[in-house]
C-alpha positions in Angstrom: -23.9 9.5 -68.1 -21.8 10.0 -65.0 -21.3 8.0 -62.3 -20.5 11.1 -59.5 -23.7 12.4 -58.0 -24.2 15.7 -56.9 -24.5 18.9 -59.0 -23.7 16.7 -62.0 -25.9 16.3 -64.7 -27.4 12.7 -65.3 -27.1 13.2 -68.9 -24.5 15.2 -70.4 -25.1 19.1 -72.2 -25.5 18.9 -76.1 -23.3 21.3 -78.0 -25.0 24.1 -79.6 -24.3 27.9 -80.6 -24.1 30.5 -77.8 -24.4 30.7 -74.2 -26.5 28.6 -71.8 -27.7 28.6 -68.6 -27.1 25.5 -67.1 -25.9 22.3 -69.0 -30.1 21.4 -69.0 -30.0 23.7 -72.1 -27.2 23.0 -73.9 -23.6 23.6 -73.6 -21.0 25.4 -76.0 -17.8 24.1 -76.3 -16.1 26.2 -73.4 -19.0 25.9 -71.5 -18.8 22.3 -71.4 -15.3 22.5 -70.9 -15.8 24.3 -67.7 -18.4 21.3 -67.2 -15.6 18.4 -67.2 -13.0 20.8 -65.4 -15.1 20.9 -62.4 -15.3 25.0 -62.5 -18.5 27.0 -62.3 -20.0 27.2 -65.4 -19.0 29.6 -67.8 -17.9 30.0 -71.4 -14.8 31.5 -70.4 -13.6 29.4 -67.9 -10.1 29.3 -66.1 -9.0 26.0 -67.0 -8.0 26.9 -70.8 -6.0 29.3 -72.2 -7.7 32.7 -73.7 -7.4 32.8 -77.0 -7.4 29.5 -77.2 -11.3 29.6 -75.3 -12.1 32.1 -77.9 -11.1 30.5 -81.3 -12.9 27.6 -79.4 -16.3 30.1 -79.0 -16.2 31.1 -81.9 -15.5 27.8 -83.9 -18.4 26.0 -81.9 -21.0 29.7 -83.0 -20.0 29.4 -86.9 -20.2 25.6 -87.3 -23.2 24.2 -87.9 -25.5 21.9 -86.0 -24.4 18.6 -87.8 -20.5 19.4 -88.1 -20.5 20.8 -84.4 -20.6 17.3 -83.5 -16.7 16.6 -84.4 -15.9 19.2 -82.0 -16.8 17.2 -78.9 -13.9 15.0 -78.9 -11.2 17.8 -78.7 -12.9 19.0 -75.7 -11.4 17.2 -73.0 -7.7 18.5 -74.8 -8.5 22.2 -73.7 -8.9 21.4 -69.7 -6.4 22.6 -68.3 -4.6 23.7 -71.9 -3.1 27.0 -70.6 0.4 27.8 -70.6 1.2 31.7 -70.2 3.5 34.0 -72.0 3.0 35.0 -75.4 4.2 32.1 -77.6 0.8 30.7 -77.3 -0.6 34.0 -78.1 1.5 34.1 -81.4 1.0 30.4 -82.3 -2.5 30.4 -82.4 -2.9 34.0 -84.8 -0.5 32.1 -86.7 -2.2 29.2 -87.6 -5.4 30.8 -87.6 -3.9 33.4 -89.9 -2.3 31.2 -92.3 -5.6 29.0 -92.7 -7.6 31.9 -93.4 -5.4 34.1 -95.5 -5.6 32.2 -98.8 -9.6 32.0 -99.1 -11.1 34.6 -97.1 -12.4 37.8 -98.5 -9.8 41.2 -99.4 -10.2 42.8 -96.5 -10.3 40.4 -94.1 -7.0 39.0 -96.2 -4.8 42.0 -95.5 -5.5 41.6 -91.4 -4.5 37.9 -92.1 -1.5 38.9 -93.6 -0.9 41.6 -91.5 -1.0 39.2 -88.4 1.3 36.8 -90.2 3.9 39.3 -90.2 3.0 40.2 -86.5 3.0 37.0 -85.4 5.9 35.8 -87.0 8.1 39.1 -85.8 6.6 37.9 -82.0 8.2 34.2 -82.4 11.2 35.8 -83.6 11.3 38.0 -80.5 11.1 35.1 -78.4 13.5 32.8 -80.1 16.0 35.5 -80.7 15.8 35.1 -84.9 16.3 37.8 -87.2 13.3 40.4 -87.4 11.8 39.7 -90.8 12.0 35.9 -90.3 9.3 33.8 -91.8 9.0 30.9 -92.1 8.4 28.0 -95.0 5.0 27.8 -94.3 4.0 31.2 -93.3 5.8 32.3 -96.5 3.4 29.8 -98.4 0.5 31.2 -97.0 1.7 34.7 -98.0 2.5 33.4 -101.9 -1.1 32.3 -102.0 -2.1 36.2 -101.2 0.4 38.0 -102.7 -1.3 41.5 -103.4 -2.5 41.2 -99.7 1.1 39.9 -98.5 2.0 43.0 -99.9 0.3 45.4 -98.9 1.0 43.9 -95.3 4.6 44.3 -95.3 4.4 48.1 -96.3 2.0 48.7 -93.3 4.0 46.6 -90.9 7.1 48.7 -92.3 5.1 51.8 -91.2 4.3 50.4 -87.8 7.6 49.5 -87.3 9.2 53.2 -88.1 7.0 54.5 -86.1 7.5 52.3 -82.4 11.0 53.8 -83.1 13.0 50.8 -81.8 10.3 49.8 -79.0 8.2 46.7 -78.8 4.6 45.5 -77.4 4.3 43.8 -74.4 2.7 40.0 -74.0 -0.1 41.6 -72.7 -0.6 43.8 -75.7 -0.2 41.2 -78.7 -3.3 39.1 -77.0 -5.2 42.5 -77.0 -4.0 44.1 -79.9 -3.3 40.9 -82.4 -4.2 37.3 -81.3 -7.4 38.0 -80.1 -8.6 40.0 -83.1 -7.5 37.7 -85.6 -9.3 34.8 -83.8 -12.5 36.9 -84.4 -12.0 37.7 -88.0 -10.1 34.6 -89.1 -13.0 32.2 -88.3 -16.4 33.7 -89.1 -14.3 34.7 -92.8 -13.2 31.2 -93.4 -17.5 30.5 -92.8 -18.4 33.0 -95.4 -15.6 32.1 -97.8 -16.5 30.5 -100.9 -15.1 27.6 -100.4 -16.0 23.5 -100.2 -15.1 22.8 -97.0 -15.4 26.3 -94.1 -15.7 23.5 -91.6 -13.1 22.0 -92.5 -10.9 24.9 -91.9 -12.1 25.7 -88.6 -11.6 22.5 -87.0 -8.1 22.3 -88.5 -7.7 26.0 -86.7 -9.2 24.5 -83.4 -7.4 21.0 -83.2 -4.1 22.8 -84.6 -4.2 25.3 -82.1 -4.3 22.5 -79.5 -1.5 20.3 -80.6 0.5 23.7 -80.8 -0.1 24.3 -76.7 0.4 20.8 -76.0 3.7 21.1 -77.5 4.0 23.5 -75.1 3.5 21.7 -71.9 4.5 18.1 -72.6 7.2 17.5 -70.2 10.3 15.6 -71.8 10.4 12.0 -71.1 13.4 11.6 -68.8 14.6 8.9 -66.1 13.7 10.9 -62.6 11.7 14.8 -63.7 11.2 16.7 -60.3 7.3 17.3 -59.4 7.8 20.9 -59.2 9.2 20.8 -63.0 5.8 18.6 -64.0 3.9 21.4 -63.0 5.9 24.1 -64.5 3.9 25.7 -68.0 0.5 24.8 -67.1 -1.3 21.7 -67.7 -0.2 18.3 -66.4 -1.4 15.4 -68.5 -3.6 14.0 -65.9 -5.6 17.1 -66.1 -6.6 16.1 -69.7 -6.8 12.1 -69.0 -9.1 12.8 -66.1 -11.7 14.9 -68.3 -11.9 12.7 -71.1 -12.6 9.7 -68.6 -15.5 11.8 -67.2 -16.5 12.1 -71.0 -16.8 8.9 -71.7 -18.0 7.6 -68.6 -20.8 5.0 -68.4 -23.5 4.9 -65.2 
């Protein structure tokens, strides 16, 4: 329960699949996120970063009732969890990808490969690395796929020839890769025929998380200027404050 009165709940919304109303009914994870962040309610609020609110949508539709539960406590972590650019973009089709690519079905394989590659060839964009860089892990994920890894690189050859030199814009790798990925990675690691499908997800969700954080932790220094806390996104308090009202008593 809350101690705030107003349009707050007495009793806070239960996670459950889909979109709700009002927090009466239930709540899905971004919906209760725009809950503790204060915002109208909505399952696609402001306060968290895109692709990060839809890996979070669609881990909270294709978990079950009973495993749904261990989301909860990484909900707090996503208020106010948005930094821009497209290195967030590319992280989370990264991990997403990697997770996914060794145990989902064959097609959905080659897009996870396909957006290793992509992803990879973003980062390196960024960071100024060679184009073709990958790295330890992403080349582990690929050697566990390797008739899909395969067939990646020759259509990502083909894509490149054909851009002729030119690139896509941030906007573009959220539309055209990041996004997409975070649609087919998790409902295939949920049909996979595997032990542990909620397992993965989490581990997609809570990975994704700790890689924006990285993001927008400010280093610890002796004096750091206000205006350079607020740079990138999410202050810490922002996070602090919604778990307090999580874990509030009356």
């Amino acid at each position: 329960m809350f101690r705030s009165a107003g349009r707050t709940p007495d009793l806070l919304p239960v996670l459950s699949r889909g979109k709700h109303r009002s927090p009466k009914q239930g709540a899905c994870f971004m919906e209760f996120a725009s809950f503790l962040a204060g915002e109208k309610w909505s399952d696609h609020p402001s306060c968290t970063h895109p692709v990060l609110s839809a890996l979070a949508r669609n881990v909270n539709d294709c978990t079950g009732d009973e495993a749904r539960k261990c989301l909860t406590p990484l909900i707090p972590a996503v208020v106010g969890l948005n930094p821009a650019g497209s290195r967030p973009d590319a992280l989370i089709a990264l991990r997403c990808a990697r997770i996914a690519l060794p145990v989902v079905s064959v097609e959905r394989a080659h897009v996870m490969a396909v957006a290793v590659y992509a992803a990879e060839q973003e980062l390196s964009r960024l960071d100024g690395r060679p184009r073709g860089y990958l790295s330890p892990q992403s080349e582990e994920a690929l050697a566990m796929a390797p008739s899909s890894a395969k067939w990646a690189a020759s259509f990502v050859a083909q894509v490149d020839a054909g851009m002729h030199g030119g690139r896509r814009e941030d906007s573009q790798f959220r539309q055209q890769v990041a996004l997409n990925v975070v649609r087919s990675a998790v409902p295939g690691v949920r049909d996979a025929c595997v032990r542990n499908p909620e397992e993965l997800m989490l581990e997609m969700l809570s990975g994704a998380i700790t890689d924006l954080q990285a993001l927008v932790e400010v280093p610890v220094q002796d004096e750091v200027p206000a205006t350079a806390k607020a740079e990138g996104g999410l202050t810490r308090g922002s996070g602090d404050d919604a778990r307090r009202r999580l874990h509030a008593d009356v």
